[in-house]
C-alpha positions as CSV (number, residue, x, y, z in Angstrom):
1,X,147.2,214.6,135.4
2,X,144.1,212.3,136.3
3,X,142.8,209.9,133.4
4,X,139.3,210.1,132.0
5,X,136.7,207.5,132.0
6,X,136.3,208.3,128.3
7,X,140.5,207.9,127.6
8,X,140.2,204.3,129.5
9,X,137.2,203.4,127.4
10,X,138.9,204.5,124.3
11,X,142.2,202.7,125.1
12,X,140.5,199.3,125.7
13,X,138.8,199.8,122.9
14,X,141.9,199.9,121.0
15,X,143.8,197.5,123.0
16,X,140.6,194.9,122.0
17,X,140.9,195.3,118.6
18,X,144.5,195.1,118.7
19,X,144.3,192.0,120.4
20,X,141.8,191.0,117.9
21,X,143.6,191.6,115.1
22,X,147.1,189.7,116.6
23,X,144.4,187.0,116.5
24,X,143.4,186.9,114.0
25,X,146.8,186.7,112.1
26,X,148.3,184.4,114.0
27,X,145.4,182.3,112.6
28,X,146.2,183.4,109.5
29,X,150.4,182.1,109.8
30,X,149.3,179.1,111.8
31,X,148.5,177.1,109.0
32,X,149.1,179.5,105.5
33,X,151.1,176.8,104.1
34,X,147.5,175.0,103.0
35,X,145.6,176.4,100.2
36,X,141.9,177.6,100.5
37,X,139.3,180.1,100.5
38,X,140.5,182.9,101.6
39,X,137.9,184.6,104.1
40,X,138.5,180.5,105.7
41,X,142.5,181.2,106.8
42,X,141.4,183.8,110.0
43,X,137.4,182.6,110.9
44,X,135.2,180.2,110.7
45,X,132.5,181.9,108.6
46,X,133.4,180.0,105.5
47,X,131.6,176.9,107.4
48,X,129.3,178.8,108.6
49,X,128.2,180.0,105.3
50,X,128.3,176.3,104.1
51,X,126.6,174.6,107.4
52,X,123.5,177.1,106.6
53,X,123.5,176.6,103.2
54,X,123.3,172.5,103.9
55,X,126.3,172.3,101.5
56,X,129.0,171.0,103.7
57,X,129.7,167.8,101.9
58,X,129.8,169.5,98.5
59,X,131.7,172.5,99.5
60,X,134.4,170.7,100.8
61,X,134.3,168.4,98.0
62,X,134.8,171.4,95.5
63,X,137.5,173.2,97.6
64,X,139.7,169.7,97.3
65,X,138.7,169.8,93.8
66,X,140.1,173.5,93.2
67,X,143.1,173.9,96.1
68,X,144.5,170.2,96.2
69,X,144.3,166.9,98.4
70,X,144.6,169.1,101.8
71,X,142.7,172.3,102.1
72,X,142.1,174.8,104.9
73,X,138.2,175.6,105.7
74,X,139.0,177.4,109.0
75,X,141.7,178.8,111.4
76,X,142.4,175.8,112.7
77,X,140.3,173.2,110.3
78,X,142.0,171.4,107.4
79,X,140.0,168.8,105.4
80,X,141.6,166.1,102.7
81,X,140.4,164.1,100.1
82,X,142.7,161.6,99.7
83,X,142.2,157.9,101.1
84,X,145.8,157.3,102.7
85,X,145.9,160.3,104.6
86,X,142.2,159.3,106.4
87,X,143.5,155.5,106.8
88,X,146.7,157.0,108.1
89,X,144.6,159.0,110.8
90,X,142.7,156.0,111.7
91,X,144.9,153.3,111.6
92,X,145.2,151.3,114.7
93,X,148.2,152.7,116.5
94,X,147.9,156.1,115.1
95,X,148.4,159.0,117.3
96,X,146.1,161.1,115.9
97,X,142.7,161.2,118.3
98,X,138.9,162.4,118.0
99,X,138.1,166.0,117.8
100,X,135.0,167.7,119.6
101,X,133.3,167.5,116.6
102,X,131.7,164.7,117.6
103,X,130.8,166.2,121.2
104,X,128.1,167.0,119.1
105,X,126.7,163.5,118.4
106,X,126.0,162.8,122.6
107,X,122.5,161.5,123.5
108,X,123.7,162.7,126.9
109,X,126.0,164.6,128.8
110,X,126.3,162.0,131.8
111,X,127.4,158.6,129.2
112,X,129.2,158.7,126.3
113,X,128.2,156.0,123.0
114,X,130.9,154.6,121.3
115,X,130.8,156.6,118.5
116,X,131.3,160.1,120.4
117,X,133.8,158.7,123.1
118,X,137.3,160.8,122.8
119,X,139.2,158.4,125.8
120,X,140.7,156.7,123.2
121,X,141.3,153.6,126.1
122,X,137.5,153.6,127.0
123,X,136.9,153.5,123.1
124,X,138.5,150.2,122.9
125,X,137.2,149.1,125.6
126,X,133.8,149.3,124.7
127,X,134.3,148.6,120.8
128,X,136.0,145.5,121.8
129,X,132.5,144.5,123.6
130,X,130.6,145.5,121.1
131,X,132.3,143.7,118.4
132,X,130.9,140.0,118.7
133,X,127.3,141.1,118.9
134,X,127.5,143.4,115.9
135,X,129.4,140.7,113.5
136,X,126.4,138.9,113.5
137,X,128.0,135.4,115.2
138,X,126.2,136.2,118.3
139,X,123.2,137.0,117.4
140,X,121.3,133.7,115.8
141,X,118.3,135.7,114.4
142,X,120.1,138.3,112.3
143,X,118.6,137.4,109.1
144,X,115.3,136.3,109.9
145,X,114.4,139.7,111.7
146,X,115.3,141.5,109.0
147,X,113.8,139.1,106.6
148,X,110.7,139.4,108.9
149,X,110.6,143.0,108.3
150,X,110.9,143.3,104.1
151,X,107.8,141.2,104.8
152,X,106.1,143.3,106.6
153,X,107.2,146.2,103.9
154,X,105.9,144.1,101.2
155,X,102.6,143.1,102.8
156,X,102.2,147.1,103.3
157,X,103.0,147.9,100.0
158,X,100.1,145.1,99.1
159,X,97.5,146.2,100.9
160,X,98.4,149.9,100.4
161,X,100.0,151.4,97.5
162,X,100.3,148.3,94.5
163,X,99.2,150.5,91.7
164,X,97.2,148.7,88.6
165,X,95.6,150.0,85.3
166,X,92.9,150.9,86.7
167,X,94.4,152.1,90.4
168,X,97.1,154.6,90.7
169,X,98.4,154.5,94.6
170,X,101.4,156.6,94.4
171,X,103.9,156.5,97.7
172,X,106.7,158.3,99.3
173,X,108.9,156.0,98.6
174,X,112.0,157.3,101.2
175,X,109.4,157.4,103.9
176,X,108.6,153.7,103.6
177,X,112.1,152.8,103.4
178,X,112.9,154.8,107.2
179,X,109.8,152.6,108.2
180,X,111.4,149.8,106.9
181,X,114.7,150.6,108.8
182,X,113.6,151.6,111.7
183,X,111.9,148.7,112.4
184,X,114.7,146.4,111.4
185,X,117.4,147.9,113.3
186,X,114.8,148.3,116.6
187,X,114.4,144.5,116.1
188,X,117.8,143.4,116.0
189,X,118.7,145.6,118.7
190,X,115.7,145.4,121.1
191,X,114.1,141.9,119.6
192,X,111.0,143.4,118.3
193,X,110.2,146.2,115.8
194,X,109.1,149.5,116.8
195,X,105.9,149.1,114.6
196,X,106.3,152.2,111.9
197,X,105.2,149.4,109.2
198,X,102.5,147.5,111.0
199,X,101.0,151.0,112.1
200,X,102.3,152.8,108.4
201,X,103.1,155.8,110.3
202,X,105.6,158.0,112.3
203,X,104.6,156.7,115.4
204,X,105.2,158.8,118.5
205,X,106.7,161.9,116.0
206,X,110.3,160.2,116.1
207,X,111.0,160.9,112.4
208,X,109.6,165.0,112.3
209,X,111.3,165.4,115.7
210,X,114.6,163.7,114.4
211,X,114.5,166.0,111.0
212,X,114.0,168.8,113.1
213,X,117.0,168.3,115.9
214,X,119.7,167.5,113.0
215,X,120.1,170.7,112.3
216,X,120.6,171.8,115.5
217,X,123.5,169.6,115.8
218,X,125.2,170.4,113.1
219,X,125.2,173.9,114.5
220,X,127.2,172.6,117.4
221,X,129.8,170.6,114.8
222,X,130.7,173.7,113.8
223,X,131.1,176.1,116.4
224,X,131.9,173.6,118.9
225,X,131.4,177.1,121.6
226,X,127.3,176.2,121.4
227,X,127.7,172.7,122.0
228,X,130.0,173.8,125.0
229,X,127.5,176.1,126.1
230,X,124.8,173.0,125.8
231,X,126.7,171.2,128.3
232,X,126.4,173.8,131.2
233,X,124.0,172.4,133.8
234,X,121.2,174.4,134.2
235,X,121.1,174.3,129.8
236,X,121.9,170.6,129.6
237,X,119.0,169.6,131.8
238,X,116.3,171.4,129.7
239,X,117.9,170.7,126.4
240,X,119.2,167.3,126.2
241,X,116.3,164.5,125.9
242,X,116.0,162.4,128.4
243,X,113.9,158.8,128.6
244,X,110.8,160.6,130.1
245,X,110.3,162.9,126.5
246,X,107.2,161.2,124.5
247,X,108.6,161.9,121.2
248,X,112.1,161.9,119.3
249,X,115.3,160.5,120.5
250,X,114.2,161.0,124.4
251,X,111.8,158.4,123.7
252,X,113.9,155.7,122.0
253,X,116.2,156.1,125.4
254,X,112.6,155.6,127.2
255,X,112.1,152.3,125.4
256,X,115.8,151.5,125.6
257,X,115.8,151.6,129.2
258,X,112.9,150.0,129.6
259,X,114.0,147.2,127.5
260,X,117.4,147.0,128.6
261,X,115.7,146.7,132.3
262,X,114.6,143.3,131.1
263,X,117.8,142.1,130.7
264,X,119.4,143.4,134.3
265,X,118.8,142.2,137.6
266,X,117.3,139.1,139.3
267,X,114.6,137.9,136.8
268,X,116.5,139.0,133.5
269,X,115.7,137.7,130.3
270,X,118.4,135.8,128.7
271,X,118.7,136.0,124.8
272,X,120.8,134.8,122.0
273,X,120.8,138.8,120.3
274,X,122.5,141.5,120.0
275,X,122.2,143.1,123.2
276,X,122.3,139.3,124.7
277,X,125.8,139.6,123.4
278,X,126.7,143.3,124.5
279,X,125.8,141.9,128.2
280,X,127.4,138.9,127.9
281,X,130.7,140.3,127.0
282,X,130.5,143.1,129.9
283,X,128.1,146.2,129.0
284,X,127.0,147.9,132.3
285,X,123.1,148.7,132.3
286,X,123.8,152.1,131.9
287,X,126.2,151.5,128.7
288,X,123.7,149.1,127.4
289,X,120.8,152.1,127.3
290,X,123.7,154.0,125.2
291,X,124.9,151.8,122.7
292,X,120.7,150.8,121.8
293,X,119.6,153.7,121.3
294,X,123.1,154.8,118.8
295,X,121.9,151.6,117.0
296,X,118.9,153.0,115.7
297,X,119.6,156.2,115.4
298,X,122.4,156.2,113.1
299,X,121.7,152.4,112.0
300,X,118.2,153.4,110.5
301,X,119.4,156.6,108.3
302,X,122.3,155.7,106.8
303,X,120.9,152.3,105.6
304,X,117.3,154.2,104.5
305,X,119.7,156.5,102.9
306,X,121.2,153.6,100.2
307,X,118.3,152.0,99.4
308,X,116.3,155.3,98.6
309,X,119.6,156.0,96.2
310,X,119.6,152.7,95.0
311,X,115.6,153.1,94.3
312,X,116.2,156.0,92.6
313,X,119.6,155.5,90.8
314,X,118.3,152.0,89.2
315,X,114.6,153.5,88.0
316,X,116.3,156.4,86.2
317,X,118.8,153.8,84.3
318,X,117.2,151.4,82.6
319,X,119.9,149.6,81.4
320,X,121.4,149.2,84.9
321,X,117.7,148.2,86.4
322,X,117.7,145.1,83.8
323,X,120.6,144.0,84.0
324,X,120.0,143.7,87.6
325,X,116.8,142.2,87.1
326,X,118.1,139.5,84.8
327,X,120.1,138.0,87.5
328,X,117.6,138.1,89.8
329,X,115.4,136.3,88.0
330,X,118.3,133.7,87.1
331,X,118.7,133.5,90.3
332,X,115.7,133.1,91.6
333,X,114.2,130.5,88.9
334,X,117.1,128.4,90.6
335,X,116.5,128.7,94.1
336,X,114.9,126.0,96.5
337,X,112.0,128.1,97.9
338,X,112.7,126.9,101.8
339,X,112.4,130.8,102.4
340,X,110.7,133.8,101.2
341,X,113.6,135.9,101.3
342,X,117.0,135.7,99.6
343,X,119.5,134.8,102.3
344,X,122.6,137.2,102.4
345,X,124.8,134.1,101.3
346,X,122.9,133.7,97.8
347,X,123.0,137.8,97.5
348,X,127.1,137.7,97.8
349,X,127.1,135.4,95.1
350,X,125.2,137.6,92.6
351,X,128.2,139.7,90.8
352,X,126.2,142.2,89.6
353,X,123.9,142.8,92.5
354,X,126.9,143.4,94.7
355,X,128.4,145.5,92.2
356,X,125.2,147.6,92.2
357,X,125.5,147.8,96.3
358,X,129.3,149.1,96.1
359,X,128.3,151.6,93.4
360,X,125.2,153.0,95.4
361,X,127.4,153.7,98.4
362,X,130.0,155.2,96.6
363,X,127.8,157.5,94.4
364,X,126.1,158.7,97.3
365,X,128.0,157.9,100.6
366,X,125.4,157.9,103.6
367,X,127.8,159.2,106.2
368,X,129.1,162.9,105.1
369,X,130.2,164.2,108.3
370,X,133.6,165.8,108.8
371,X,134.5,163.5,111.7
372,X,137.5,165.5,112.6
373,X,140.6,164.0,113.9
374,X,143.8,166.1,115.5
375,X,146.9,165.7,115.0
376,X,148.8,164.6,117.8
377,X,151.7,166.1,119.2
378,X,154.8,167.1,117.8
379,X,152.9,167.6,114.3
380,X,152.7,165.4,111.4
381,X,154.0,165.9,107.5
382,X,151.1,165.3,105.4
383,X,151.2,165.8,101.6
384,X,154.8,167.0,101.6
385,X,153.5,169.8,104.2
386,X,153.8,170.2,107.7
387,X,150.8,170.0,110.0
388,X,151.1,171.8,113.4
389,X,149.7,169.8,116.6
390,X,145.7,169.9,117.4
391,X,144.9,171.0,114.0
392,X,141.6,169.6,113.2
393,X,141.6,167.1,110.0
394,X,137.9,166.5,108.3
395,X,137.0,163.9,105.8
396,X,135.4,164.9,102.4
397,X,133.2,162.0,101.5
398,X,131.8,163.4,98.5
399,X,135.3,163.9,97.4
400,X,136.8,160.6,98.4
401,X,134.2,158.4,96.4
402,X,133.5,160.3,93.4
403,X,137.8,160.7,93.2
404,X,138.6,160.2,88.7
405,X,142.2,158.5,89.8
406,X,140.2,156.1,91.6
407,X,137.3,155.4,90.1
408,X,138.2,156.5,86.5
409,X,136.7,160.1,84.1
410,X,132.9,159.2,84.6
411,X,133.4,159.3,88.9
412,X,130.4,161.0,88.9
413,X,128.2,158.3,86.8
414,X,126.3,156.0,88.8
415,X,127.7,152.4,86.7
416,X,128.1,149.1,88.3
417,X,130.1,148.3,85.7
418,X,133.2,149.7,86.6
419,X,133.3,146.9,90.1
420,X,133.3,144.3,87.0
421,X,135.7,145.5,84.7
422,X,138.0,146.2,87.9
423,X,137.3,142.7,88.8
424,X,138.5,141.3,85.3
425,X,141.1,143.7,85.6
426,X,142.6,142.7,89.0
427,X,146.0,144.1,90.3
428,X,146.5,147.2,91.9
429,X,143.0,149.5,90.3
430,X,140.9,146.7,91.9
431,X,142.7,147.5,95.3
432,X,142.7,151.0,95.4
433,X,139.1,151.1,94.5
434,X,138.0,148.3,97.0
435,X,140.1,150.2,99.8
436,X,138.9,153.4,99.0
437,X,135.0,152.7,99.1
438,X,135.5,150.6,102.1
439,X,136.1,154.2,103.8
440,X,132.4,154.6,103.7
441,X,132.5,152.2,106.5
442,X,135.8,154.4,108.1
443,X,138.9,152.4,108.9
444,X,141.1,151.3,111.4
445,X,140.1,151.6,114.9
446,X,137.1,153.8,113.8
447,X,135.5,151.2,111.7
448,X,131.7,151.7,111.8
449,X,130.7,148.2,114.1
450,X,127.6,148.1,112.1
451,X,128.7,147.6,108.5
452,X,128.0,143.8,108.7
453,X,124.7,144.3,109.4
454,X,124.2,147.3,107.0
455,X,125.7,145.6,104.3
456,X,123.3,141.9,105.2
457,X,120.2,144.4,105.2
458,X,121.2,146.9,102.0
459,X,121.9,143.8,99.6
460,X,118.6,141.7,100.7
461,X,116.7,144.9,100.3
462,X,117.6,145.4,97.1
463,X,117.4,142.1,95.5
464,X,113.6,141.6,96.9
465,X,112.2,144.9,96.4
466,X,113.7,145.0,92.5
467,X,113.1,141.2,92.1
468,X,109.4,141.9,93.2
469,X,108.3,145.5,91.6
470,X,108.4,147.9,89.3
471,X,109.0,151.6,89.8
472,X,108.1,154.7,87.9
473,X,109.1,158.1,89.0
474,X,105.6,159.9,89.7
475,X,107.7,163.8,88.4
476,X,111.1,162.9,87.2
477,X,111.4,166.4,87.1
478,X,111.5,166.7,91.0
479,X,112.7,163.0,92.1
480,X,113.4,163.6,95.4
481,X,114.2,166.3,98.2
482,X,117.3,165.7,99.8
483,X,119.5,167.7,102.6
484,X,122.5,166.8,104.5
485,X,122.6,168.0,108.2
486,X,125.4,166.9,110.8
487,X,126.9,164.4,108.7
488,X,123.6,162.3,107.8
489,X,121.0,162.9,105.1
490,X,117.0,164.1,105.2
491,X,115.4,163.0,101.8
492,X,111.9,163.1,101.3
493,X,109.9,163.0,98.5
494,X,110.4,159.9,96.7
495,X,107.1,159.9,95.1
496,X,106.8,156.7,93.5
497,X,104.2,154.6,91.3
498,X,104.8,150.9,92.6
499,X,103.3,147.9,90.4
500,X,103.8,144.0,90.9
501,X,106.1,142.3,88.5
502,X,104.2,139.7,86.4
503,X,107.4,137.7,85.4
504,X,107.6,136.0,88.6
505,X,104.2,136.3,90.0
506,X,103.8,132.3,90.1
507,X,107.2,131.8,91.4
508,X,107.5,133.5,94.7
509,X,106.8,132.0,97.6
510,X,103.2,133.9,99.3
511,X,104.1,135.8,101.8
């Protein structure tokens, strides 16, 4: 007896579901050992729901919070909160490797940057180039271009938004401070600033077009498929930027090429810098182009990030913001005014200004991403459980620094004090806590290369711009706008009323 069409239709559509549904719970049993939501044991739509929402980092914070140290968020996506098993996954001979989360992270589809290369050998390879110019030892003019550029910030502020009895200038705040970054990092990087403070705007639309492709990205973090799909030809070429765009990240690679073109062929420039130093120790052209451009992209947020938290964490706690300022001033009233600026040697020396840095990245860590890594074959045993091969670890920043059994009941209070008191204390509290907020900087063999720098250009910031003004909040009852997409943070908002401090008017040095 012949078959229908309609019989065949209906079988596959049975056969289809029933191979759906064999999926779907072997999902399930692959990893049911590991508490968590339960809609996040057979899909992915618990991230979803979170990645649209813009909640990732707190989400994830909160499942560790209610399930325990290693949760499950997806079929095939655990995430932890607890500091040994991310050093563990990082350490230097660890088997564990990069997931394709960070696919998602590519400039372009040709060259990877450090930061998204998976080869684990070509990793090393280029980190261990990388690593003299970004330790500063290489690159004689660290300090003095960032130096240069707080001057420019302050001369803006000056001319621009210094508010007085009888003139009220109020400023976004968290705008001038990705000015500020942007044109450090593009200095130390290329040798000269980008301009966003001399011109005291977003030139070229790099910051809108930047907000509006994070997004985006994130998106392909967490359904890897679409950043797949990206990657076809015909898709990559009229998606991806590339250094002919005249706005966004197409046009940093447009500048980086050109300026990396300087430094290649018969009548390049030769330069005691950064890149001088990525060329020197054996950066190809192409790699060159890369690296730049990852630089300022990531170099420019994350650092805009701390000082707008540090702006608005200090203004809204009066105590903290004087006792800061009393050292300053201490400090300052002693100094031997051969520069403007305070070098990054008298900062480390200030015990409650540093205190104030470690608190500020810990209170609000600048890089939230999941950064998964998978576990390498054979399994591991993690928190007394089993973890089957290729399962996909993520990190919960928000979880990690604000953790009580590190950092004590009041994790979520933004007080330097606790660095001191763990300082008098010594012994093993001082480690753990030390250790633990050194993971905003990762670990191991995926150590961010920039945190000299950051940390140089975060602790001169904030001594100079606290040393030099006063803040009020223009509505403390809407301080800021702040989103996390793909890891990194949009904030906005930081309306600000920005007067000169009288105390040390005659002291410092003119600018």
């Amino acid at each position: 007896m012949p078959v229908s069409l309609s019989s065949l239709y209906s079988l596959g559509v049975v056969l289809t579901l029933a191979a759906g549904v064999v999926h779907l719970f072997r999902s399930y049993l692959r990893l049911r050992q590991f508490p968590g939501p339960s809609i996040a044991s057979c899909t992915k739509l618990w991230m979803m729901r979170s990645t649209l929402r813009g909640r990732m980092h707190l989400d994830i914070a909160d499942a560790c919070r209610k399930y325990g140290h290693l949760v499950r968020i997806g079929p095939n996506d655990l995430v932890t909160d607890d500091p040994k098993i991310i050093r563990r996954m990082s350490a230097v001979r660890s088997p564990y490797t990069r997931s394709d989360w960070y696919n998602a992270t590519a400039f372009s589809h040709k060259l990877n940057h450090v930061f998204c290369e998976r080869d684990e050998q070509r990793h090393i390879d280029l980190r261990n180039k990388l690593i003299p110019g970004y330790s500063g030892k290489e690159n004689l003019h660290l300090e003095r271009s960032i130096d240069e550029q707080l001057i420019s910030l302050f001369k803006l502020i000056r001319n621009e938004y210094t508010s007085t009895i009888r003139e009220f200038s109020p400023v976004d705040f968290a705008r001038l401070c990705q000015f500020l970054t942007l044109d450090i990092i593009s200095a130390v990087a290329f040798g000269e600033p980008m301009g966003f403070l001399e011109h005291n705007e977003d030139l070229h639309g790099y910051i809108a077009n930047q907000t509006a492709m994070l997004p985006i990205f994130e998106w392909f973090s967490t359904l890897p498929i679409l950043e797949k799909v990206m990657r076809l030809p015909g898709i990559s070429k009229l998606a991806m930027p590339t250094p002919q765009d005249t706005n966004g990240a197409g046009l940093l690679m447009g500048v980086a090429r050109k300026i990396v073109a300087t430094r290649y062929g018969p009548d390049k420039k030769v330069r005691r810098d950064m890149l001088g130093s990525f060329i020197s120790h054996g950066l190809t052209q192409e790699e060159a182009e890369q690296e730049t451009v990852l630089q300022i992209f990531a170099g420019s947020d994350t650092t805009a990030t701390t000082i707008r938290t540090a702006v608005l964490f200090l203004i809204t706690n009066p105590p903290v913001l004087n006792k800061l300022q009393i050292e300053l001033d201490a400090a300052h009233s002693l100094r031997h005014l051969t520069t403007p600026i305070l070098t990054y040697d008298e900062a480390q020396k200030l015990p409650y200004l540093q205190a104030c840095v470690k608190e500020c990245l810990r209170i609000w860590p600048p890089v939230v991403g999941l950064m998964q890594k998978v576990v390498p074959p054979g399994g591991d045993t993690l928190d007394g459980k089993f973890v089957p091969e290729g399962t996909q670890i993520g990190y919960s920043a928000w979880g990690v620094h604000r953790n009580p059994r590190v950092y004590r009941v009041d994790a979520e209070i933004f007080r330097p004090e606790r660095w001191l008191e763990a300082e008098e204390e010594g012994g093993e509290r001082l480690l753990a806590m030390n250790r633990t907020q050194e993971l905003v900087f990762g670990s191991g063999r995926y150590a961010c290369l920039g945190k000299q720098v950051a940390l140089i250009e975060v602790s001169k910031a904030i001594a100079e711009i606290f040393l030099r003004y006063d803040f009020v909040l223009v509505d403390p009852s809407r301080p800021w706008q702040s989103v996390q997409r793909n890891g990194l943070f949009l904030q906005s908002e930081l309306m600000v009323r920005i007067s000169e401090r009288q105390i040390n008017a005659d002291r410092l040095q003119p600018l």
